[in-house]
MDAnalysis code that builds the backbone (N, CA, C; Angstrom):
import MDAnalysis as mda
import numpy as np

u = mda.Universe.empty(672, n_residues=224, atom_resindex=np.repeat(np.arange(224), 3), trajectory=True)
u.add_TopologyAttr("name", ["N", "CA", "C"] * 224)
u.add_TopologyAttr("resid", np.arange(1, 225))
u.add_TopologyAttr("resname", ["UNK", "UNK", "UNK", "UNK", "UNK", "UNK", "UNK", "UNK", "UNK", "UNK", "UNK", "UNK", "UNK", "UNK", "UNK", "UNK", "UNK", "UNK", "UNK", "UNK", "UNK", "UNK", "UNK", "UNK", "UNK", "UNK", "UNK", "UNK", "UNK", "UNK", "UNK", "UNK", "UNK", "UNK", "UNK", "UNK", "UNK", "UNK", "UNK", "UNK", "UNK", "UNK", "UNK", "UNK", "UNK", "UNK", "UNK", "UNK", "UNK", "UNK", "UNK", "UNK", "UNK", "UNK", "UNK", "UNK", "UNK", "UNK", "UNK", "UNK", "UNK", "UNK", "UNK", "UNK", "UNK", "UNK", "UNK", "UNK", "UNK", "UNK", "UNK", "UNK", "UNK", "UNK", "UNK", "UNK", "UNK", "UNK", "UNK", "UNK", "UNK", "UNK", "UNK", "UNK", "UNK", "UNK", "UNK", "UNK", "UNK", "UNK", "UNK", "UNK", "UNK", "UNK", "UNK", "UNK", "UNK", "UNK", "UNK", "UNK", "UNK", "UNK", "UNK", "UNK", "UNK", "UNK", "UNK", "UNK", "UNK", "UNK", "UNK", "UNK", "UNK", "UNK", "UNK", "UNK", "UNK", "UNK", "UNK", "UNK", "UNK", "UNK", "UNK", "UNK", "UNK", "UNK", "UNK", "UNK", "UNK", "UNK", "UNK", "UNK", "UNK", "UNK", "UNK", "UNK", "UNK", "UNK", "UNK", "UNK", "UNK", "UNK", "UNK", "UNK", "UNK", "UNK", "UNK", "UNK", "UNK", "UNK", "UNK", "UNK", "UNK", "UNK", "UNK", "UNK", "UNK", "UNK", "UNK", "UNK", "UNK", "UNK", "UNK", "UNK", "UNK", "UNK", "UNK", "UNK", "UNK", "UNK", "UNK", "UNK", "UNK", "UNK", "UNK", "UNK", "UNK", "UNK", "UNK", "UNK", "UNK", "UNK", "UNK", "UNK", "UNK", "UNK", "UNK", "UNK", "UNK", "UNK", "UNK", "UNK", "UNK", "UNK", "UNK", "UNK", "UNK", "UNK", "UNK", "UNK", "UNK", "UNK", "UNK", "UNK", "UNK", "UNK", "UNK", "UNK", "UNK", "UNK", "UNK", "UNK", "UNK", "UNK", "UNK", "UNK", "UNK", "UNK", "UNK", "UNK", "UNK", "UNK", "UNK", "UNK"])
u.atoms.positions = np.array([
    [116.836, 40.810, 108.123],
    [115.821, 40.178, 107.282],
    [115.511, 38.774, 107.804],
    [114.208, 38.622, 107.861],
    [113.869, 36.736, 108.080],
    [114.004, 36.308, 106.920],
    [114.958, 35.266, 106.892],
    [115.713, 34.547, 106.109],
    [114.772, 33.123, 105.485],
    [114.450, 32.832, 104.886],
    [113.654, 31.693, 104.499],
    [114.154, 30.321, 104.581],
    [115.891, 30.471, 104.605],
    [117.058, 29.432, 105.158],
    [116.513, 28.679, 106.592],
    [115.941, 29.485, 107.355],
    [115.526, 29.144, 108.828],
    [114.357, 27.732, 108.444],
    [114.014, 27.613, 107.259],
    [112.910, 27.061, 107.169],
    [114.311, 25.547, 107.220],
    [114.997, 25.457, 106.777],
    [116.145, 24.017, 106.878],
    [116.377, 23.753, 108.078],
    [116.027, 24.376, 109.140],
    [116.526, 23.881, 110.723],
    [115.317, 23.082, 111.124],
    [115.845, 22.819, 112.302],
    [114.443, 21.737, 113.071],
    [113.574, 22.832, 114.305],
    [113.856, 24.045, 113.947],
    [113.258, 25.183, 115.123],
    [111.882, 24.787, 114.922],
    [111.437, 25.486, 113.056],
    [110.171, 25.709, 113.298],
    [109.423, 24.592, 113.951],
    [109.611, 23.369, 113.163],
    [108.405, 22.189, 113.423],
    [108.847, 22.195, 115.423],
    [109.060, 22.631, 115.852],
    [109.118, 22.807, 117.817],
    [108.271, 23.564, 117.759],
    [107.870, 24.940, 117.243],
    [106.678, 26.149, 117.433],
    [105.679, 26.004, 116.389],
    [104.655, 26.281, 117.319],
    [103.122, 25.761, 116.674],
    [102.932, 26.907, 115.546],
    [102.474, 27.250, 114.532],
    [102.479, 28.177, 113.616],
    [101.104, 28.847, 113.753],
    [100.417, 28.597, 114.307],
    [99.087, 29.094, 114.513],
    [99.164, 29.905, 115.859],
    [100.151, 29.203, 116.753],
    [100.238, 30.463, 117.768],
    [101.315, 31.563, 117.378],
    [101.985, 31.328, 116.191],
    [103.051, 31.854, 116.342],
    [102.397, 33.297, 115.557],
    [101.461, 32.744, 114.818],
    [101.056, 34.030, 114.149],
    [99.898, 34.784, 114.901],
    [99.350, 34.223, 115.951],
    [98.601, 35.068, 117.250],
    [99.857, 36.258, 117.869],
    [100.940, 35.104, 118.157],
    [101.803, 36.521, 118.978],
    [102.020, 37.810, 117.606],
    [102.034, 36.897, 116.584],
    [102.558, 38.375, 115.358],
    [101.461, 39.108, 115.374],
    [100.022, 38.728, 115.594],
    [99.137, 39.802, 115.800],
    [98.854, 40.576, 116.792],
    [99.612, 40.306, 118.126],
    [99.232, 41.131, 119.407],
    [100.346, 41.921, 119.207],
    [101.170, 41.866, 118.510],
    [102.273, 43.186, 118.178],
    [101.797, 43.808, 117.443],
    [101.525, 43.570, 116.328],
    [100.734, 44.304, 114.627],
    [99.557, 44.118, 114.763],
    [98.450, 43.879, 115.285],
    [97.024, 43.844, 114.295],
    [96.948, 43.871, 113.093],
    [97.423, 44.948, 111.897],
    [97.322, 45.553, 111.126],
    [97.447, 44.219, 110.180],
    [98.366, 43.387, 110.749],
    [99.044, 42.229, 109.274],
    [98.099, 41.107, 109.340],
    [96.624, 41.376, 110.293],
    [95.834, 40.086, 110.365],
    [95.078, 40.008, 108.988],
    [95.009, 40.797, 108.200],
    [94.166, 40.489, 107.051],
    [95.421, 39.439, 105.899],
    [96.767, 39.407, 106.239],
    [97.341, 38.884, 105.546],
    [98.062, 37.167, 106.247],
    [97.782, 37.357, 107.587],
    [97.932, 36.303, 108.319],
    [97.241, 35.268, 108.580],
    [95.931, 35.591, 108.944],
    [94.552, 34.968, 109.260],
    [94.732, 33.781, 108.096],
    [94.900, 34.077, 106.845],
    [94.157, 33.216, 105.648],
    [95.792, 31.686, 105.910],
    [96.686, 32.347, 105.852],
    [97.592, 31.269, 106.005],
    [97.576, 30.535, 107.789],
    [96.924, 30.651, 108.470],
    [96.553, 29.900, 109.712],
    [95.228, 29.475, 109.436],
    [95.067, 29.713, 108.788],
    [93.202, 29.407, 108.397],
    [93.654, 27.998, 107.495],
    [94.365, 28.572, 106.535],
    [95.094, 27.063, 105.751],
    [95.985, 26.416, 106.645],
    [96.667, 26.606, 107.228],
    [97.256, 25.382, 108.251],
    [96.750, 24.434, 108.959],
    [95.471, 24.950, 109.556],
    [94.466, 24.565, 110.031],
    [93.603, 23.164, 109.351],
    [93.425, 23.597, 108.141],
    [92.432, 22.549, 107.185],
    [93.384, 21.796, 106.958],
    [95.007, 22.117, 106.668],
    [95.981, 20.841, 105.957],
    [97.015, 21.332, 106.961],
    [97.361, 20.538, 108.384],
    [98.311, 20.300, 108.309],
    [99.761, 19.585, 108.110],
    [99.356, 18.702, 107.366],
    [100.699, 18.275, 106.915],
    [101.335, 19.766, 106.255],
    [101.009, 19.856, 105.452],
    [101.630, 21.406, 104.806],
    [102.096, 22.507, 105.718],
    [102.684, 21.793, 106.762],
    [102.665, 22.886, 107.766],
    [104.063, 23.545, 107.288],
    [105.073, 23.262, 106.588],
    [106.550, 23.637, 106.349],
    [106.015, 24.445, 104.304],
    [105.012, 24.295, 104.488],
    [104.501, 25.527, 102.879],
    [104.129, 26.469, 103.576],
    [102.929, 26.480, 104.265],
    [102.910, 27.745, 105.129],
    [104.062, 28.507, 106.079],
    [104.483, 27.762, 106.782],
    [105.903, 28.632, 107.270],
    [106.302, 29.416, 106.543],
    [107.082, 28.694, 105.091],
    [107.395, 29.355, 103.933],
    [106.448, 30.548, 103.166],
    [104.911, 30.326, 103.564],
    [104.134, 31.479, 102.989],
    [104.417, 33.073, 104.490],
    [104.673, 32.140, 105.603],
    [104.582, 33.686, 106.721],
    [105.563, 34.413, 106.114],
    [107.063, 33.233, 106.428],
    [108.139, 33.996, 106.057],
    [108.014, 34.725, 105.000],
    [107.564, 34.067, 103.775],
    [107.573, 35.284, 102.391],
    [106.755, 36.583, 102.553],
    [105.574, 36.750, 103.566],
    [104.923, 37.758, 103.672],
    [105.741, 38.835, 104.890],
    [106.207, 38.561, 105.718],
    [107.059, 39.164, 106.519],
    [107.909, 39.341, 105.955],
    [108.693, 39.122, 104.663],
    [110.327, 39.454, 103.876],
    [109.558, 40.274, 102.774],
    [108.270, 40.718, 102.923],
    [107.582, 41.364, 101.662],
    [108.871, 42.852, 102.003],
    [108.242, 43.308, 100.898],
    [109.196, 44.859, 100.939],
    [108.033, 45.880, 101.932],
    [107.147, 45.764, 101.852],
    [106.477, 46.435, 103.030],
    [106.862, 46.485, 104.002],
    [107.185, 45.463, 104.883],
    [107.265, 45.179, 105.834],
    [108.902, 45.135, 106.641],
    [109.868, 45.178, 105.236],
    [111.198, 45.297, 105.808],
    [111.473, 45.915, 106.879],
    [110.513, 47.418, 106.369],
    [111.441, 48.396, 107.769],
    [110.176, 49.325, 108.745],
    [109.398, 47.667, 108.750],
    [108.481, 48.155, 109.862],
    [108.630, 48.426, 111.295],
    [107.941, 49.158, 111.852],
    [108.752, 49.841, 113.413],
    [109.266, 48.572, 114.565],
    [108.208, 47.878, 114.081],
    [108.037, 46.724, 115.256],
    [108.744, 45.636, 114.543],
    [109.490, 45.725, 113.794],
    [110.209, 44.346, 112.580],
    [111.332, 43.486, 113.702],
    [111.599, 43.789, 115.344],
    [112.998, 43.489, 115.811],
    [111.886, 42.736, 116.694],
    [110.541, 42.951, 117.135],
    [109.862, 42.065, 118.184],
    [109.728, 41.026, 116.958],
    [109.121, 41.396, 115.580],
    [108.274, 39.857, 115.318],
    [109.430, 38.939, 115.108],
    [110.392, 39.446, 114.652],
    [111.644, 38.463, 114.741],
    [111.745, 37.732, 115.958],
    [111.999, 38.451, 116.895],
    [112.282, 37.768, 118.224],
    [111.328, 36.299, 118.616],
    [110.043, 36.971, 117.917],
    [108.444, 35.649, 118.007],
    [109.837, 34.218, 117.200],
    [109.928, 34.646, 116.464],
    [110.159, 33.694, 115.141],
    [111.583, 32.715, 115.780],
    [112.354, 33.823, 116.455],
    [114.077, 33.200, 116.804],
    [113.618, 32.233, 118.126],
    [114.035, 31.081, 118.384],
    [113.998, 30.097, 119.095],
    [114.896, 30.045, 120.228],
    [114.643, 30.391, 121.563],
    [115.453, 30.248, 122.548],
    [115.342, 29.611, 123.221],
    [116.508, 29.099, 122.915],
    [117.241, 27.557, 123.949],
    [117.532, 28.132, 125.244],
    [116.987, 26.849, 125.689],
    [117.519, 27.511, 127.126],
    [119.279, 26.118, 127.329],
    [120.159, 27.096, 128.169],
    [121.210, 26.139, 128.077],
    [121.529, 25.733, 129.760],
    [121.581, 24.563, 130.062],
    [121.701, 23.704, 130.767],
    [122.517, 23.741, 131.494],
    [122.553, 24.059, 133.147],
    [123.287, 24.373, 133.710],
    [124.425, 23.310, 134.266],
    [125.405, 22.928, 134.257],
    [125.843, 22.215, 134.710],
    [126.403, 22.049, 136.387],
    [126.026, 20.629, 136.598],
    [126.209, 20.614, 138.014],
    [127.510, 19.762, 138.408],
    [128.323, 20.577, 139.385],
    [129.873, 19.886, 140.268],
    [129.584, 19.640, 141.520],
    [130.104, 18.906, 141.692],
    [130.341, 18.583, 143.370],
    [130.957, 19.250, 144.541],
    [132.017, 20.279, 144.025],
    [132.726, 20.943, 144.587],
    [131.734, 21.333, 145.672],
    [132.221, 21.979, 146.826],
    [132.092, 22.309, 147.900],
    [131.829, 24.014, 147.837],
    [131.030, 24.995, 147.685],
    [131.317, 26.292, 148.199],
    [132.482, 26.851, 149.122],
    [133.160, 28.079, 149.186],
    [134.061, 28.301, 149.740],
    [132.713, 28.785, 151.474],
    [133.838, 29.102, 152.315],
    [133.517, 29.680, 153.388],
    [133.684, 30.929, 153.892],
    [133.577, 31.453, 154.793],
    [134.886, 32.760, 155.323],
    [135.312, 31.718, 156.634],
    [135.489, 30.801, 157.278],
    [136.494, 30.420, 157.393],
    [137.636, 29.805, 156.820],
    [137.615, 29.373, 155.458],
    [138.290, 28.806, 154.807],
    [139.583, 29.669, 154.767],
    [141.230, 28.902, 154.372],
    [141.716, 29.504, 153.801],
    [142.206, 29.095, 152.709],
    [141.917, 30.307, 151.602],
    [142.591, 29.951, 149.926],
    [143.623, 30.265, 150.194],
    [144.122, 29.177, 149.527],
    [145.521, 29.342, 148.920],
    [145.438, 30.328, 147.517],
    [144.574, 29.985, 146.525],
    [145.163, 30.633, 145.604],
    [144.111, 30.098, 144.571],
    [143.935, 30.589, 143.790],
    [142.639, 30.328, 142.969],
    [144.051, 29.418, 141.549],
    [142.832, 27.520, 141.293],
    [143.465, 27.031, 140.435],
    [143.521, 27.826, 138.789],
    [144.507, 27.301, 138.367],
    [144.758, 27.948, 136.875],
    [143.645, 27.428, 135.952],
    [143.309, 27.807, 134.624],
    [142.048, 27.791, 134.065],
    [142.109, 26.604, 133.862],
    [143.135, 26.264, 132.815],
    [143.573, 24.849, 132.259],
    [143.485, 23.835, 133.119],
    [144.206, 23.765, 134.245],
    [144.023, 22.654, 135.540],
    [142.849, 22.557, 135.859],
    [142.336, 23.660, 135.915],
    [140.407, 24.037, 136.233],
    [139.571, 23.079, 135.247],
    [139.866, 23.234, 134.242],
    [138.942, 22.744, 133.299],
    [138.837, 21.501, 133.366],
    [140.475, 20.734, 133.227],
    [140.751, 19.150, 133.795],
    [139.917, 18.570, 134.724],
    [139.654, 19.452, 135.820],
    [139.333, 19.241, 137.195],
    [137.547, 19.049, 136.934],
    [137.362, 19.954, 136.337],
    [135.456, 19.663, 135.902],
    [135.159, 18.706, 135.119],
    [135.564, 18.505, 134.366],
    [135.540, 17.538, 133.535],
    [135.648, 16.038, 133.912],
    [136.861, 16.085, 134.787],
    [136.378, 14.462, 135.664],
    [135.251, 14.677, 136.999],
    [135.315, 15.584, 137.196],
    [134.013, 15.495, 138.284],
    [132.798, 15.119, 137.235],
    [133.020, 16.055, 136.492],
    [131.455, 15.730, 135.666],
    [131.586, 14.120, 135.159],
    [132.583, 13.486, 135.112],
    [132.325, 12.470, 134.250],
    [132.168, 11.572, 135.618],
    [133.037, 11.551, 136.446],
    [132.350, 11.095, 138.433],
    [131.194, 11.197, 138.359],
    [130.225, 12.093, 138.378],
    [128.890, 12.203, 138.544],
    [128.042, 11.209, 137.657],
    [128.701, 11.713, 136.205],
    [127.519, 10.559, 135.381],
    [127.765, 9.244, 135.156],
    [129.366, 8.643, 136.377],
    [129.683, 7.325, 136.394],
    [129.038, 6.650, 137.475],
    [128.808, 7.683, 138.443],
    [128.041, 7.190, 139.749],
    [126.579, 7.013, 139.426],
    [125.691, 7.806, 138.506],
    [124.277, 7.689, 138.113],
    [124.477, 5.934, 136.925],
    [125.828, 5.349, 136.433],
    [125.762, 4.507, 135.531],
    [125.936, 3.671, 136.536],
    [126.780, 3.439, 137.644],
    [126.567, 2.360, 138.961],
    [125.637, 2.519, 139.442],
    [124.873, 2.677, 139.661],
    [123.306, 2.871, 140.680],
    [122.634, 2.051, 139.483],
    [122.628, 2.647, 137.932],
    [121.677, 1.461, 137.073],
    [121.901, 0.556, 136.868],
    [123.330, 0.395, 137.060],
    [123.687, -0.943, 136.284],
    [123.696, -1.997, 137.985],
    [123.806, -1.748, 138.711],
    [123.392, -2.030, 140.310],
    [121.956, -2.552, 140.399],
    [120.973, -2.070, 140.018],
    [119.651, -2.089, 139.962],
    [119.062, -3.015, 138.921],
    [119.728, -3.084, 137.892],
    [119.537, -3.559, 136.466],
    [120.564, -5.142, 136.553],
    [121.431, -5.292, 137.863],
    [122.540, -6.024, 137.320],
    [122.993, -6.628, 135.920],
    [123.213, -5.410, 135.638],
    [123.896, -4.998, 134.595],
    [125.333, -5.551, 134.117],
    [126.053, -6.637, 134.373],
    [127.298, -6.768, 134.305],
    [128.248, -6.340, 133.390],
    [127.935, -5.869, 132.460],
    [128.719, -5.494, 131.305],
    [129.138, -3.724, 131.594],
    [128.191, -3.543, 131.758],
    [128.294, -1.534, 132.439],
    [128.832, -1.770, 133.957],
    [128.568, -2.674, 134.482],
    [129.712, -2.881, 135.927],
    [131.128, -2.917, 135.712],
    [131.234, -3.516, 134.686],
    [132.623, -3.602, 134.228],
    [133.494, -2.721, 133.714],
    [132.315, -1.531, 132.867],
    [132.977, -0.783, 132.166],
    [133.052, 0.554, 133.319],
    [131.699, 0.736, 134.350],
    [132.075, 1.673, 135.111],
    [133.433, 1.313, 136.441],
    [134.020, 0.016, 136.544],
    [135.141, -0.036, 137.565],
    [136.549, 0.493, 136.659],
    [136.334, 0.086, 135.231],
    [137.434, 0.343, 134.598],
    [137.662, 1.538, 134.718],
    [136.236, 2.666, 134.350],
    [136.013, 3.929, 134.223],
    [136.745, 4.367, 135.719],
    [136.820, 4.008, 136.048],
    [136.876, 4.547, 137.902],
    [138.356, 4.619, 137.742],
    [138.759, 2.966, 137.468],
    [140.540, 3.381, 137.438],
    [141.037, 4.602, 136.627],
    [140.416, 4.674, 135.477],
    [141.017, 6.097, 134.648],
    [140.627, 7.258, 135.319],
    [139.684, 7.566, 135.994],
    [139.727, 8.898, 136.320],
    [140.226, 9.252, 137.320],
    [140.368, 8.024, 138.478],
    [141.733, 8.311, 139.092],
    [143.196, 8.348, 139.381],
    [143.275, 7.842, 138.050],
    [144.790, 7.891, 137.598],
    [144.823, 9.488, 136.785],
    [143.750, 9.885, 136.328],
    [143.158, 11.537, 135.971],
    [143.352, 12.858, 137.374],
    [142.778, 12.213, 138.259],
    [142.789, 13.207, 139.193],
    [144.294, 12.939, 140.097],
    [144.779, 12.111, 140.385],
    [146.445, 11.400, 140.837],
    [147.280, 12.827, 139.544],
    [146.717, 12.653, 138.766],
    [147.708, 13.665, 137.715],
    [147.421, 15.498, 138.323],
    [146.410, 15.717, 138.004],
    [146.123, 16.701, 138.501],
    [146.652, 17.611, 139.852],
    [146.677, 16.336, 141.146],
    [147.232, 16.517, 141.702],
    [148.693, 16.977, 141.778],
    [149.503, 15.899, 141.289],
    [150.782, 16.679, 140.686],
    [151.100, 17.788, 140.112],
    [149.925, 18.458, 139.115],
    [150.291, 19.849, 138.527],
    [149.561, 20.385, 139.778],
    [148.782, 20.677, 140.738],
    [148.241, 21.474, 141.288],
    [149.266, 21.647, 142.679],
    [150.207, 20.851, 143.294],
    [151.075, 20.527, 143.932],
    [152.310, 21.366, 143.341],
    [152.982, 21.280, 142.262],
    [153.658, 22.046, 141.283],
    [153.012, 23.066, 141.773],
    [152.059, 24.017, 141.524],
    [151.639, 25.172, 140.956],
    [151.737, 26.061, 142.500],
    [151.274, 25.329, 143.274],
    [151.150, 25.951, 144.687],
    [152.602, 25.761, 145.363],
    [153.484, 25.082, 145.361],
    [154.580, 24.679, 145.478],
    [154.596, 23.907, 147.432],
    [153.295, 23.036, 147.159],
    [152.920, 22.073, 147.884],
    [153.876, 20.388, 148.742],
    [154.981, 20.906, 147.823],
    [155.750, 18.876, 147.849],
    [156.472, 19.413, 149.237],
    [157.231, 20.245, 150.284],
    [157.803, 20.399, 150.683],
    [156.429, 20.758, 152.186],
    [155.810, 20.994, 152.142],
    [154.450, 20.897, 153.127],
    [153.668, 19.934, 153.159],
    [153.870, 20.037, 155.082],
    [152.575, 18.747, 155.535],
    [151.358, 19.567, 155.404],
    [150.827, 19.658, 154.436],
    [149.597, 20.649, 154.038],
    [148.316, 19.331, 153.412],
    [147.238, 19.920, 154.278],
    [145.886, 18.948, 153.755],
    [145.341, 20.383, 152.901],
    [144.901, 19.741, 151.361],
    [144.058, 20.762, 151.106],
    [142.868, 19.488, 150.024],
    [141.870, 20.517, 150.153],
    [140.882, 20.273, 149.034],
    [140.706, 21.597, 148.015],
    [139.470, 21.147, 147.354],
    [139.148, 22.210, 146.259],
    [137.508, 22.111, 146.192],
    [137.101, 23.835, 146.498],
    [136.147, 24.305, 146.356],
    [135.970, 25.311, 145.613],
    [134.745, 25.768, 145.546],
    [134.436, 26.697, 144.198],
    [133.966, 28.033, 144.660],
    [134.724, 29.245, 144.303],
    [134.366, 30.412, 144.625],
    [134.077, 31.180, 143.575],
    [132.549, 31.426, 143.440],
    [131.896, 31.949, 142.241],
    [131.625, 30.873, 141.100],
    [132.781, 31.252, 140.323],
    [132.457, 30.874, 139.266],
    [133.892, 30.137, 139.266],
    [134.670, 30.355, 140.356],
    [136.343, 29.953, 139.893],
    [136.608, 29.005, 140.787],
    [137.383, 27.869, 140.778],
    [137.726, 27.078, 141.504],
    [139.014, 27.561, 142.303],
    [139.006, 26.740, 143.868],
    [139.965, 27.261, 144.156],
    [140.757, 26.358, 145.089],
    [141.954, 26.010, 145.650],
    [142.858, 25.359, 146.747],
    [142.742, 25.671, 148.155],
    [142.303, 24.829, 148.722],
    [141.692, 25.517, 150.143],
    [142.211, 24.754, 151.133],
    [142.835, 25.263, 152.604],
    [143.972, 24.528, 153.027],
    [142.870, 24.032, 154.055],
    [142.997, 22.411, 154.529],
    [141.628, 21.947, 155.600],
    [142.777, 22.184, 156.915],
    [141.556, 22.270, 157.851],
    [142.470, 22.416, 159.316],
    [143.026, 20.797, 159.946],
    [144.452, 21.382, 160.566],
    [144.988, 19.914, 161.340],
    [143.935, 20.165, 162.582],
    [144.270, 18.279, 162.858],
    [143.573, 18.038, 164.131],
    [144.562, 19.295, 165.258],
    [145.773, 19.516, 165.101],
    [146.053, 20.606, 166.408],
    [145.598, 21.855, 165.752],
    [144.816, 21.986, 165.235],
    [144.248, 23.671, 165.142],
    [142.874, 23.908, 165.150],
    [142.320, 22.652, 165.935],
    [140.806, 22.569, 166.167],
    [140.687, 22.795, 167.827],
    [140.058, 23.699, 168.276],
    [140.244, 24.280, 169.281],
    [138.916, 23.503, 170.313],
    [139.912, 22.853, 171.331],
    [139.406, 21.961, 172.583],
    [138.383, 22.572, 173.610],
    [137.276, 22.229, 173.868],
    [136.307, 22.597, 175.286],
    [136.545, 21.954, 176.171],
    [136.711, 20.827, 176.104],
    [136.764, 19.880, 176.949],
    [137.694, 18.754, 176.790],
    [137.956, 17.706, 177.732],
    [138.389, 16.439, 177.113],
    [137.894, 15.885, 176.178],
    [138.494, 15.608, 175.003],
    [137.631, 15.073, 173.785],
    [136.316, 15.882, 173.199],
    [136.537, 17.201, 173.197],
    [135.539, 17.915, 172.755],
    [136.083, 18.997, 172.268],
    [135.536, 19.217, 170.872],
    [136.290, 20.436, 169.949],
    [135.135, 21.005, 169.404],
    [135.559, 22.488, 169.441],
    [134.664, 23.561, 168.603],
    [134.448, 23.314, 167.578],
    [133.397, 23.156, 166.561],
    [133.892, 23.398, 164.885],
    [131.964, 23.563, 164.581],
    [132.186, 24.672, 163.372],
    [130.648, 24.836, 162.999],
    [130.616, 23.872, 161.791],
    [129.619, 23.528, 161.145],
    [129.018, 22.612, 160.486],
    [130.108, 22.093, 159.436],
    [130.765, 23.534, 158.997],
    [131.591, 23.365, 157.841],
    [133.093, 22.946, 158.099],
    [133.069, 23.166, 159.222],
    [134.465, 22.511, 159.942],
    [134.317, 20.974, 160.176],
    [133.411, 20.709, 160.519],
    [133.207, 18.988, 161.337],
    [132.859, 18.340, 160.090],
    [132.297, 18.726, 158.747],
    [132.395, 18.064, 157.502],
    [133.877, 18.163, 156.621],
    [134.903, 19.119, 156.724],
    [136.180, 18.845, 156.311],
    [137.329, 18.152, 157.644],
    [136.560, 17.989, 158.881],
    [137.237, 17.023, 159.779],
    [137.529, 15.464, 159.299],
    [135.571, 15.260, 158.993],
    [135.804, 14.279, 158.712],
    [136.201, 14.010, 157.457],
    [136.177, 14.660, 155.833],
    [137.336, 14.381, 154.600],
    [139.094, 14.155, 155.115],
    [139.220, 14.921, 156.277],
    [140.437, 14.719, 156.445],
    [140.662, 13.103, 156.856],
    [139.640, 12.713, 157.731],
    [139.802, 11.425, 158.422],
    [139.608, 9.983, 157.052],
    [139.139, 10.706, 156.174],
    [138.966, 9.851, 154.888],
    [137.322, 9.179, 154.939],
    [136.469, 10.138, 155.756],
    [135.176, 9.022, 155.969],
    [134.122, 10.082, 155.338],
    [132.886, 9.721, 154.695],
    [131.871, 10.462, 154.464],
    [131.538, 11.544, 155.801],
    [130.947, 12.790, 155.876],
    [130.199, 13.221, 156.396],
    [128.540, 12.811, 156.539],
    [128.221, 13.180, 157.863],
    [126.739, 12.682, 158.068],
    [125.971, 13.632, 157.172],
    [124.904, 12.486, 156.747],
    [123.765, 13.437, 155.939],
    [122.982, 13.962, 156.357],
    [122.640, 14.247, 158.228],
    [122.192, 15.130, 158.686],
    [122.195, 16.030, 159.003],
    [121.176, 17.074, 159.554],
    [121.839, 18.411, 159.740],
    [122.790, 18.708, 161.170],
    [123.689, 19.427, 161.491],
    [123.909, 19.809, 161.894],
    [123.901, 21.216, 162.770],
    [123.378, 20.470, 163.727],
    [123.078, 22.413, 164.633],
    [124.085, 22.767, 165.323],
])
């Protein structure tokens, strides 16, 4: 049943009521002799636009109309879909050269997004407050910085634990496979394979975890 309760949310006033009762007529025709007159009045007064709502809804909750064939589309007109917001990490995609260790646990996982995400929207608050010299949000994003890496310093420790990491000269990072995060072991400088004097093989994705190992950004160009 369309519920007349819907009329207490903030959906309707987002959808125009005059189109909303066009889409109810390209499903039904039939209900335009009972529709028309309440878009016809919306039209002349809309402030009254939340009486008319209340007049569709009461004509669509008529008993006629309960268990009309098409009663699951006009609903659908009426139900409001959000769209939900994808969230974006930094993580790295896995490779097929990579090797996993072992896909992180959910809980550690979750830890782990959560300060990236809050990294991301601390780095968009330094760039404004940079631009803006901002000193007060300078202050609060260096503080911010110490906590989340005294956040990820922790993490480390359970993810070290979990893999049973303390007893290995092991470099790893963490990238994301699918939907799951995962422990991915980076290559030593002796397992990067030599052409020449001072010249080593590595495809794009190798010579960008060369240089994380070395502690320096990768170039922002492409690589052929």
């Amino acid at each position: 049943m369309l519920r007349n309760e819907h009329l207490e949310s903030s959906s309707f006033p987002m959808k125009s009521l005059g189109r909303t009762i066009d889409q109810i007529l390209k499903i039904e025709p039939m209900l335009e002799e009972a529709l028309v007159p309440i878009k016809n009045r919306w039209k002349r007064y809309p402030s009254k636009t939340m009486t008319y709502w209340k007049e569709l809804l009461d004509c669509l909750n008529s008993k006629d109309l309960l268990n009309h064939p098409k009663r699951t589309e006009i609903k659908n007109i009426l139900t409001i879909k959000r769209k939900t917001s994808k969230k974006i990490f930094s993580f790295d995609a896995t490779t097929t050269n990579d090797r996993v260790l072992g896909i992180i646990p959910e809980n550690v996982s979750d830890r782990i997004k959560s300060i990236d995400r809050q990294t991301i929207d601390l780095a968009k608050k330094r760039i404004e407050a940079s631009m803006t010299h901002d000193e007060e949000t300078m202050a609060y994003v260096s503080r911010k910085d110490v906590m989340l890496e005294i956040g990820y310093k922790k993490i480390w420790v359970d993810l070290k634990d979990h893999f049973h990491l303390w007893d290995k000269n092991t470099n790893v990072t963490i990238k994301r496979h699918g939907d799951v995060l995962v422990l991915v072991e980076l290559p030593s400088p002796s397992q990067l394979q030599l052409l020449g004097p001072g010249v080593m093989r590595m495809d794009p994705d190798m010579l960008k975890q060369f240089f994380k190992f070395l502690g320096m950004d990768p170039p922002e160009m492409g690589i052929e």
